[in-house]
C-alpha positions in Angstrom: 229.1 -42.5 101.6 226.1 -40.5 101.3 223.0 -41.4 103.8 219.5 -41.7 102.5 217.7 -38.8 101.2 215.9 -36.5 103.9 212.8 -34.6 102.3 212.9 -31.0 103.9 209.3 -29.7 104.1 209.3 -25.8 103.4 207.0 -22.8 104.7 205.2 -21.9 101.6 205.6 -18.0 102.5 209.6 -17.9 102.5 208.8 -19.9 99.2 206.3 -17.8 97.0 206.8 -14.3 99.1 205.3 -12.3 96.8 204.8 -13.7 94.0 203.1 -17.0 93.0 205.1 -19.9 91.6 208.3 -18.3 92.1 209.5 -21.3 93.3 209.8 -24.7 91.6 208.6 -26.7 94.8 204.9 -25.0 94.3 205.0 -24.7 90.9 205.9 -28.7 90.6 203.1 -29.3 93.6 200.4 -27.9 91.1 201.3 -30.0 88.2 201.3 -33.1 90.0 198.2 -32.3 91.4 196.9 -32.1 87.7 198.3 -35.2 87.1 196.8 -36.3 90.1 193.2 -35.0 88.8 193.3 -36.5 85.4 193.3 -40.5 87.0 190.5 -42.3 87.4 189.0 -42.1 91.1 189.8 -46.3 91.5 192.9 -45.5 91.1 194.8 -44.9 94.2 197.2 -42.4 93.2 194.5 -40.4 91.9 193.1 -37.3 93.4 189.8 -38.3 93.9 191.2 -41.6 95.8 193.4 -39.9 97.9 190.5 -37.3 99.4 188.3 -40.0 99.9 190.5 -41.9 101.7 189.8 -38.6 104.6 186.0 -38.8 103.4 183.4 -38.4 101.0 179.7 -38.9 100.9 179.8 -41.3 97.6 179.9 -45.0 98.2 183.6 -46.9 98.2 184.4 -49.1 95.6 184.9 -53.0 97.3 187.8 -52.7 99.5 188.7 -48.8 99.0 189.7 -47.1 102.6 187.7 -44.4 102.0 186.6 -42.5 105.3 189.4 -43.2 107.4 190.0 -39.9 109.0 190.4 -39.4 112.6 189.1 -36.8 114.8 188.2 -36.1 117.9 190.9 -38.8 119.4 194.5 -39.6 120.9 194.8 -40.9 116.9 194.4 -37.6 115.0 197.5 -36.2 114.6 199.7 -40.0 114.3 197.1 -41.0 111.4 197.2 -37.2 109.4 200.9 -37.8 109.4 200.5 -41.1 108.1 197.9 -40.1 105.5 200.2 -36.8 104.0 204.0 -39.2 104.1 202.2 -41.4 101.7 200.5 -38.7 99.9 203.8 -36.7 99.4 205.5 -39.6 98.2 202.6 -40.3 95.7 203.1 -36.3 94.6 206.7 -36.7 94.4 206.1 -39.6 91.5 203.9 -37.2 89.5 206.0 -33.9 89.5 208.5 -36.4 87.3 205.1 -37.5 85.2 204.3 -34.1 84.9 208.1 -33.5 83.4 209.7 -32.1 86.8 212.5 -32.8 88.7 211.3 -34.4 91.9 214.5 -34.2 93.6 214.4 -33.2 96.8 210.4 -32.6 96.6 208.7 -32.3 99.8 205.8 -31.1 100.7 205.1 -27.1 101.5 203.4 -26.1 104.9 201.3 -23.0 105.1 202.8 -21.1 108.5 199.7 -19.0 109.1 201.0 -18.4 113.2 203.9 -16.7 112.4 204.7 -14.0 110.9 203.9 -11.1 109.8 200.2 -10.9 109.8 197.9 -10.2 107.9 200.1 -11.8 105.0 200.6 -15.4 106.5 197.5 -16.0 107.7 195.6 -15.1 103.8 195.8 -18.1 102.0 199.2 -18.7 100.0 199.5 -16.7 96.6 199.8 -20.3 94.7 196.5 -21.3 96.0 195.1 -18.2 94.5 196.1 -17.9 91.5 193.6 -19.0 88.0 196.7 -19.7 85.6 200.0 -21.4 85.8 202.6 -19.3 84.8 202.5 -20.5 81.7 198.6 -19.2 81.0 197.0 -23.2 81.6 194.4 -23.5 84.6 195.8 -24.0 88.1 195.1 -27.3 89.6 195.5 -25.4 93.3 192.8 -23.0 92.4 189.4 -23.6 93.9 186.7 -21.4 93.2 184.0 -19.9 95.2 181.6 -21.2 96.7 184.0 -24.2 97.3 186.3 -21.3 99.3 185.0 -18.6 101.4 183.8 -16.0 99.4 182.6 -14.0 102.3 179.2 -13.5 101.0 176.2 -12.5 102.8 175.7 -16.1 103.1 179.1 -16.6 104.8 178.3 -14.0 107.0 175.3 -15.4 108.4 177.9 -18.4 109.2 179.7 -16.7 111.2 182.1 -16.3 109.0 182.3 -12.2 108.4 185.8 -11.8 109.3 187.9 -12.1 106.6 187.2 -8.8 105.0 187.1 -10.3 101.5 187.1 -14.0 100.2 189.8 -16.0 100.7 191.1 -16.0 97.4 191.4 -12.4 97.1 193.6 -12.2 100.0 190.9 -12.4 102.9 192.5 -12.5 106.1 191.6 -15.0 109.0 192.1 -12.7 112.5 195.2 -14.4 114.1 193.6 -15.1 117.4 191.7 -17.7 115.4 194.9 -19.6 114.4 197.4 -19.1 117.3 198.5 -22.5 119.2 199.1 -21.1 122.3 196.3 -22.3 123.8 196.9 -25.3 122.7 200.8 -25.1 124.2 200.0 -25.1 127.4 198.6 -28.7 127.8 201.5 -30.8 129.0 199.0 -34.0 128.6 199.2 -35.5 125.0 195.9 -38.0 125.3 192.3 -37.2 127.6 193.3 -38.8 131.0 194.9 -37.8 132.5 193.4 -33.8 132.9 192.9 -31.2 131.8 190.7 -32.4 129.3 190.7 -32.2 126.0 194.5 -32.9 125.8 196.8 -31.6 123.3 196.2 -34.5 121.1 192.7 -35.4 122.3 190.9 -38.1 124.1 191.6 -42.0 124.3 189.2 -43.7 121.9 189.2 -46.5 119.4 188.6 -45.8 115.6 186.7 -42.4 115.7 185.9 -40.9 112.3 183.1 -38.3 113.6 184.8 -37.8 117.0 182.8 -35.0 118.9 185.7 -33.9 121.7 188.4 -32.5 119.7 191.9 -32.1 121.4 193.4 -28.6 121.9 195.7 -28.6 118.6 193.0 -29.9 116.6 190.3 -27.7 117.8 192.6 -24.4 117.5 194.2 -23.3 114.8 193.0 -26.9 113.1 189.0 -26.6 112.8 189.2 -23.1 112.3 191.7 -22.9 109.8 189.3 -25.8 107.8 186.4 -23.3 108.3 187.7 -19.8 107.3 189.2 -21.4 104.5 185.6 -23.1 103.5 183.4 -21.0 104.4 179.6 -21.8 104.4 178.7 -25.6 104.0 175.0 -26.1 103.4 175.2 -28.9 100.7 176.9 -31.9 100.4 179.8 -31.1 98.8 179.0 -28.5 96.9 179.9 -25.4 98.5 182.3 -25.1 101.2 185.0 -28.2 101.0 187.6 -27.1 103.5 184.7 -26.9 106.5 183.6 -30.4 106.0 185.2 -33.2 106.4 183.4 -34.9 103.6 185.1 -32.7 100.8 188.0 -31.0 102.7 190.7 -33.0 101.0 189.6 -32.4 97.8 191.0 -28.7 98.1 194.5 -28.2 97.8 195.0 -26.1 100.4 194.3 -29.3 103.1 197.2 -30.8 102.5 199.6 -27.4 103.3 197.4 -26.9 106.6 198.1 -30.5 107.5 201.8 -30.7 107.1 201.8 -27.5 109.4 199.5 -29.0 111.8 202.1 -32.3 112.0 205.2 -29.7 112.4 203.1 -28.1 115.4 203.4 -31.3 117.2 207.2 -31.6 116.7 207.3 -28.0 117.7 205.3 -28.8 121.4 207.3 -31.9 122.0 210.4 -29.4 122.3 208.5 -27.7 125.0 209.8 -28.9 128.6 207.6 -32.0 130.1 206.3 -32.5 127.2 205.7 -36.0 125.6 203.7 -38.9 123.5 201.5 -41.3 124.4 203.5 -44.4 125.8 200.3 -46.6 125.9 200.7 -49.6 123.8 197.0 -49.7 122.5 197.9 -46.0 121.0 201.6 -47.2 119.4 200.5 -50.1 118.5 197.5 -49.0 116.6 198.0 -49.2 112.4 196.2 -48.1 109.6 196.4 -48.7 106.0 197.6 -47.1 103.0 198.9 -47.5 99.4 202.8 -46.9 99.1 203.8 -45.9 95.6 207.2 -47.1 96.2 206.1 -51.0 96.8 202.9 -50.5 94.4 201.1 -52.3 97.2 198.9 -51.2 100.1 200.7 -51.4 103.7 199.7 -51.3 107.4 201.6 -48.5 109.6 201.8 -48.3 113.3 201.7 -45.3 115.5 205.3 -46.2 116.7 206.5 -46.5 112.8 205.9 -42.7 112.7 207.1 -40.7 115.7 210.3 -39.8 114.4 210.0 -38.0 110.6 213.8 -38.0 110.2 214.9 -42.0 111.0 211.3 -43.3 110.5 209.9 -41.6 107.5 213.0 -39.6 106.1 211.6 -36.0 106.5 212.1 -32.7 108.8 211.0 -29.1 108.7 213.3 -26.2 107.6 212.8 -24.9 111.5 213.6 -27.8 113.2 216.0 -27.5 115.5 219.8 -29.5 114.6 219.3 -33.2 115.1 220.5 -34.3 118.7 223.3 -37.1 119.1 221.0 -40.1 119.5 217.2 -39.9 118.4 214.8 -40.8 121.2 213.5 -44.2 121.2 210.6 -45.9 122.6 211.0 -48.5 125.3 211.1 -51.9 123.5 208.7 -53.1 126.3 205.8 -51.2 124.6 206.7 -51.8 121.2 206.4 -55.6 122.1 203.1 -54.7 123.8 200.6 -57.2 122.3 198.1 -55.4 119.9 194.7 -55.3 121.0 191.5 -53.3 120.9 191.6 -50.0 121.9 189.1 -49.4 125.1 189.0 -46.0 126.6 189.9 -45.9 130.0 187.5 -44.8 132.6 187.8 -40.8 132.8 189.3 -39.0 135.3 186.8 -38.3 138.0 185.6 -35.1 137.9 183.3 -33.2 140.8 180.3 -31.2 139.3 180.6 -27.2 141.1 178.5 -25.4 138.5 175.7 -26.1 136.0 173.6 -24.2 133.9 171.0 -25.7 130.7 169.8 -26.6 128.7 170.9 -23.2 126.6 169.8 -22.2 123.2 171.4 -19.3 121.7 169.0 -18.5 118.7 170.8 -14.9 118.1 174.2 -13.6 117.1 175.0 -12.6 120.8 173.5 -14.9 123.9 173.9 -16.0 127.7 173.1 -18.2 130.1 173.6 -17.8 133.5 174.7 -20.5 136.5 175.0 -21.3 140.0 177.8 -22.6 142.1 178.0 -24.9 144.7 179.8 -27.1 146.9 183.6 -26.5 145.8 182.7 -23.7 143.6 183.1 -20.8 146.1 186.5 -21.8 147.0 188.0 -22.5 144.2 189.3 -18.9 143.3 190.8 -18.3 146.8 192.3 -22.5 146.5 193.9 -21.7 143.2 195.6 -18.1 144.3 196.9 -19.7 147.6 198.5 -23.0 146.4 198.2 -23.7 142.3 200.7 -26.0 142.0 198.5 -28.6 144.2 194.8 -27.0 142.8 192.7 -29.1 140.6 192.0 -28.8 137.3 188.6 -26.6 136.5 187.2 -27.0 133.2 183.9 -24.9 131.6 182.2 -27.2 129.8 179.7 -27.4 126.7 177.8 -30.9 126.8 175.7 -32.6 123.9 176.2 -29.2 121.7 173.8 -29.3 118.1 173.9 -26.2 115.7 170.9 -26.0 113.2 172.4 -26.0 109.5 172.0 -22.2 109.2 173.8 -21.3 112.6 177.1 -19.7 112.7 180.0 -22.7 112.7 182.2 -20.3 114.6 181.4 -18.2 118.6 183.4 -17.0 120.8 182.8 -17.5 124.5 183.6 -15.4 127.6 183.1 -16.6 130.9 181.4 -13.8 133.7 181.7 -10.7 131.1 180.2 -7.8 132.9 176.8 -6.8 131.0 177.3 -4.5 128.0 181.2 -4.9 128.4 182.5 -5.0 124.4 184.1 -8.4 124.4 187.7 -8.4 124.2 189.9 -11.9 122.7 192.7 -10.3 125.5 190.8 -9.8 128.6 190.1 -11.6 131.7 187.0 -13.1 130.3 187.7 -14.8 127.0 187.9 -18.5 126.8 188.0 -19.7 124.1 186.4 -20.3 120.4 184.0 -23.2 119.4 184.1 -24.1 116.1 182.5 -26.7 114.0 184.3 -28.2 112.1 183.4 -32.3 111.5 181.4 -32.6 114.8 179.0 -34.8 113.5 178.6 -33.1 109.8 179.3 -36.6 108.3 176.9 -37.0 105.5 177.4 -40.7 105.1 176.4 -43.6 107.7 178.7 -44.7 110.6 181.4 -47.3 109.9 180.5 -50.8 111.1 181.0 -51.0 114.7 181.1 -46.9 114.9 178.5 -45.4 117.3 176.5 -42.5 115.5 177.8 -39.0 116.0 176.9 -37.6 119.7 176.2 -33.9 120.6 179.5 -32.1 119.9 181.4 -31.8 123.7 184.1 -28.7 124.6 185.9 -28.6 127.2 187.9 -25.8 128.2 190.7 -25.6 131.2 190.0 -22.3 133.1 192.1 -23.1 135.8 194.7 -20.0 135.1 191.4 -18.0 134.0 189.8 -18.5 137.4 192.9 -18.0 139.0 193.1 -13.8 137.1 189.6 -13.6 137.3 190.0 -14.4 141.5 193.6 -12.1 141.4 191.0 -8.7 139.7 188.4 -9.0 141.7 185.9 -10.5 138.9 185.5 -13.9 140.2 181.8 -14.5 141.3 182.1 -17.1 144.5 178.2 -17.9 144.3 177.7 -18.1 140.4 178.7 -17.6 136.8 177.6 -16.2 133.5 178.9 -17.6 129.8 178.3 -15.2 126.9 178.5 -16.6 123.4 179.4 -14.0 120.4 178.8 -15.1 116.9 182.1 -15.2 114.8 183.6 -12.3 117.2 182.4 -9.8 114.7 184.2 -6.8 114.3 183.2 -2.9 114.8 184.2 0.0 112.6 188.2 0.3 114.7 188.8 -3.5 113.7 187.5 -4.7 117.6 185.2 -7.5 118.5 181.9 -5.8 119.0 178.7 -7.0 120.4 177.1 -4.5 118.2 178.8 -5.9 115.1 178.3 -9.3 116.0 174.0 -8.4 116.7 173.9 -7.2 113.0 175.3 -10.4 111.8 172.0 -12.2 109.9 172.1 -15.2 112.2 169.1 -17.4 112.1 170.1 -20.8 113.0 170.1 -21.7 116.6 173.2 -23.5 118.8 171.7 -25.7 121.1 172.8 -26.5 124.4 172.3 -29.4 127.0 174.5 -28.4 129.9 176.8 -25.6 130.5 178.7 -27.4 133.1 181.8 -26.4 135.5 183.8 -29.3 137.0 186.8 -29.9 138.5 189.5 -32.9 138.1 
């Protein structure tokens, strides 16, 4: 006797190779969608629905769960993989409305980390195309300026990378959208350290979250901003880089059932694991299930297995093993309660530096260490297992609306040294995506959006930087490079990156070093 069905979510590059709609799975994806599109927004099948459920400036309709999205929390990536199982199922009924076979339909994920780049990391070919094959307008097709166009305008974003606009096969670099970063965090939730966590901090219900976890920061945000672009207006340019509008482009929903496969993929990394708090597995949300024609509440623990819980795997994942892991029962009967966030770790100031304001394409700021801070190259070289944690961090950050949404940020790069993604000096990338771009008013209860935090672990970078000879016991010097703009041989270049027409400022308050 046959078991139930298991959906088997497909990399949409080994689908449509060269050649869009080649396949039935993409070609049936964009019909729904149309069907999707031609239902009335109170409707919560619809399109319009279902992106506002993740957010939208225009006012809900009495008892809609519009704005729901989490970021910058422990909850990001259990309620995204809520929010696409119900939208795939809700798909799946509308490729047989739309007169397709929804057998077997599951819903594609764009693979833009491996592979052979540039191909995977442009955006998929049935995301570009005007026409179905059969001459009618593409559902999946967004036009500029709702995508990157990589205009003058786009440039002076910090967006100037691509080489052309996304839809003519612009090509986001691939250090922007590698997880390995992100890999190294054995910590799912923010405590324990490092900080941010793989998953991100332990909050409640956070909507506009301002500390984004390592997976969601990279190759998340910046995947949502190459792909948007320049977001001035509310809305109306540039949906994938705010939060607002980012559902509304066909494209989110590709990028977030590859972002869900990347945190199956680092749970098969050793030491490696959930959350086993019962305030995170025992947190639900809400959301309409086609099947029962009814809304239901789902709980974190209802959704951390996609093959017994939800009836889905990836065509990569690895064959099932004899028993699947289960949660001890002692958490799942963990009475639900609010969710408080713990008091952080306790972290020891060494370095500080601020308030900064970088008000051109290339900037610095300069900062002393004390205390620890001389030691902490020569503590990390002689025993790391037992060295703490040491984190570069960039407290209550603002951008003006016409700064760059994406720098790159080197830690003690020698003066007039070109800046280099794979030297001893880069940290990392801050990217804005959501950090308080929200257009519409905090959620009852919900805090207003604080200065955007980033927190970066350094400890393995302090410990090279100590092991070269480039470590500065006494102090230390951040450099920020708009969008890592490129020179005429394809390298970052400070030169390229001081032509960029940047005239918004980033604001600063501290450029702090501490350690955990």
């Amino acid at each position: 006797m046959a078991g139930p069905t298991v959906y088997v979510r497909q990399n949409i590059w080994s689908l449509d190779p060269t050649t869009a709609f080649s396949s039935p799975v993409t070609l049936n994806y964009a019909k729904a969608v149309g069907v999707m599109k031609r239902r009335p927004a109170t409707d919560p099948t619809s399109w319009a629905y279902q992106a506002n459920i993740h957010g939208t400036p225009d006012p809900a309709p009495p008892g809609a769960d519009w704005n729901q999205c989490q970021h910058g929390t422990w909850f990001f990536l259990p309620w995204h993989r809520m929010y696409i199982y119900f939208f795939e199922k809700i798909v799946r009924a509308a490729v047989k409305e739309a007169g397709g076979d929804p057998t077997g339909w599951a819903l594609p994920y764009w693979n833009y980390s491996d592979g052979p780049a540039p191909i995977v990391t442009s955006l998929p070919l049935a995301l570009r195309a005007k026409t179905l094959p059969d001459g009618s307008p593409n559902p999946l097709y967004l036009a500029y300026p709702n995508r990157n166009a990589n205009s003058p305008n786009d440039r002076s974003q910090g967006l100037g990378l691509i080489g052309a606009g996304i839809n003519d096969g612009g090509q986001i670099p691939p250090r922007y959208v590698t997880y390995a970063q992100a890999f190294v965090y054995r910590n799912f939730s923010y405590p324990p350290a490092p900080d941010p966590g793989f998953g991100g901090p332990r909050t409640g219900f956070s909507h506009q979250g301002s500390n984004h976890g390592e997976l969601e920061r990279q190759p998340h945000d910046n995947v949502h901003v190459f792909v948007g672009g320049a977001s001035a207006t509310v809305c109306d340019d540039g949906w994938m880089t705010d939060p607002d509008c980012a559902a509304r482009d066909a494209v989110f929903w590709l990028h977030h059932s590859n972002i869900d496969r990347l945190w199956k993929r680092w749970l098969l990394r050793s030491g490696h694991a959930n959350a086993t708090a019962g305030t995170w597995l025992n947190q639900s949300y809400r959301f309409y299930d086609p099947d029962k024609s009814a809304f239901v509440n789902m709980a974190v623990r209802d959704v951390l297995q996609t093959v017994s819980q939800l009836g889905y795997r990836y065509d990569d994942d690895p064959p099932p093993v004899a028993r699947p892991v289960r949660i001890p029962q002692a958490l799942v009967a963990e009475a639900a309660a609010p969710v408080e966030a713990p008091a952080v770790s306790p972290r020891t100031l060494v370095g500080s530096t601020g308030p900064v304001v970088v008000a051109a394409p290339v900037g610095s700021a300069a900062g002393t260490l004390s205390g620890q801070g001389p030691e902490l190259g020569q503590l990390i070289a002689s025993d790391p297992a037992r060295a703490p944690h040491i984190n570069l961090n960039l407290v209550n950050v603002e951008r003006d609306e016409d700064a760059a949404r994406v720098f790159d940020l080197y830690l003690n790069l020698p003066d007039q040294q070109q800046p280099d993604p794979t030297s001893v000096y880069f940290v990392g990338h801050a990217t804005f995506f959501g950090h308080g771009g929200h257009q519409h008013p905090p959620a009852e209860g919900e805090a207003p959006p604080a200065g955007t935090t980033f927190s970066y672990d350094i400890t393995n970078l302090v410990n090279e930087q100590e092991a070269q000879g480039v470590w500065d016991p006494k102090g230390f010097h951040v450099t920020f490079v708009v969008g890592g703009h490129h020179g005429e041989e394809g390298a970052p270049s400070l030169a390229a990156a001081a032509g960029a027409d940047q005239t918004g400022a980033l604001r600063i308050g501290d450029v702090t070093i501490t350690t955990e």
